[in-house]
Every structure is written in C-alpha cells, then in structure tokens.
N, C-alpha and C positions, 0 to 999 in steps of 0.2 A: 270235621265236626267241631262246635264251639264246644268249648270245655267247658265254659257256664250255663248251657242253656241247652245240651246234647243235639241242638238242629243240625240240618246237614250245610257244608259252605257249599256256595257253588262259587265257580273259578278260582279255585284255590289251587295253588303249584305245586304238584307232587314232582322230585325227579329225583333218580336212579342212575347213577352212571352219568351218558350223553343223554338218557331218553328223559323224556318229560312232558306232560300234560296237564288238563286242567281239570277238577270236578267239575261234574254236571248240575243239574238245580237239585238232584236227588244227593249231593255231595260226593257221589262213584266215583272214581276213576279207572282206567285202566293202561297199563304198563304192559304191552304184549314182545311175544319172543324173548323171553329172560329164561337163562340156566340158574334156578337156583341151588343148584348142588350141583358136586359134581367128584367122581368116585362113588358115589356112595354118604359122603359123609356129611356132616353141615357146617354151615359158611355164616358168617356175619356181613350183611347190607347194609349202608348207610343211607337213608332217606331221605329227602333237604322237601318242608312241608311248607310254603310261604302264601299270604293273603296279607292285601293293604290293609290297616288296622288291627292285625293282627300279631304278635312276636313270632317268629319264626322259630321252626321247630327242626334240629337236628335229631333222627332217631335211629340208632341203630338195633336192627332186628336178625335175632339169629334164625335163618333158617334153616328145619333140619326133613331128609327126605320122606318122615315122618308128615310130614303136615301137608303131604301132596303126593302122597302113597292110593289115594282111591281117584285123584281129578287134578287136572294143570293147572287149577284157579284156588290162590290164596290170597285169601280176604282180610286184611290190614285196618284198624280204623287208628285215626290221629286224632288226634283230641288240641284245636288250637288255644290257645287262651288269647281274649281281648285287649287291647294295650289300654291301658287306663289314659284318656288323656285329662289332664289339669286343665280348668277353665280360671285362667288368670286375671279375668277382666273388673269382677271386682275385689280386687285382693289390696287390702290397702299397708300399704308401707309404714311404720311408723317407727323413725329413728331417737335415740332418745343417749341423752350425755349420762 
C-alpha cells in the first residue's frame, strides 16, 4: 500500500524466508505453507517489502497463536513510502568569492 495515498501497489515484493511473491492490482498477496508458531508460543518474522520507486521496507512482525486461533489466514498490510526524486534540471549553480 502507498503510505501517502493508502492505494494498493501492485507487483510489489513481499518475501519471507526463501518464499516470495508479488501483489496483485488489488495490492494482496499471498505467502502459503508458513508455520507461524510453533509450541504454542510466538515468534518474530522478518518481512523484506520492495517496489521500483519505492524505499524498501524491513518489518518485523510478532506473531502470536493468538492471531490465527479461529483461521490459517493472517492479514498484514505495509505501508510503502514514495522515494522523493529531485528534478535537477533547472537548478542553477552560483559560485561566489
């Protein structure tokens, strides 16, 4: 999702572990077959979130058996922020003694 503007990205890189995918035009993705607990108890994930023009996003998320106690699907949203680019073209120099 853009962080300035809540829309959803599409093909934007979500990965977990080895696994990785890309959002759809509705910005979803999905990461299947993942344990996330395990005992019983909860675990911290690291998420690596990337799209071109975007800053990439490292998030880590605690999961706890709490939050997929009624269903095996847990819904994550990321928030990217836009990279600001500088238009330098008319930027004028002026040096001075």
């Amino acid at each position: 999702m853009d962080k300035d503007t809540n829309k959803p990205l599409e093909g934007a890189s979500v990965k977990l572990f080895e696994k990785q995918c890309l959002t759809g035009i509705d910005g979803k993705y999905e990461i299947n077959n993942v344990v996330f607990y395990k005992n019983g108890k909860e675990n911290t994930y690291t998420f690596q979130i990337s799209k071109t023009g975007y800053k990439s996003l490292i998030e880590n998320v605690t999961i706890n058996p709490e939050m997929i106690k009624n269903s095996n699907t847990i819904a994550l949203v990321f928030k990217l922020e836009n990279e600001k680019f500088c238009n330098y073209s008319n930027l004028k120099v002026i040096f001075k003694k």
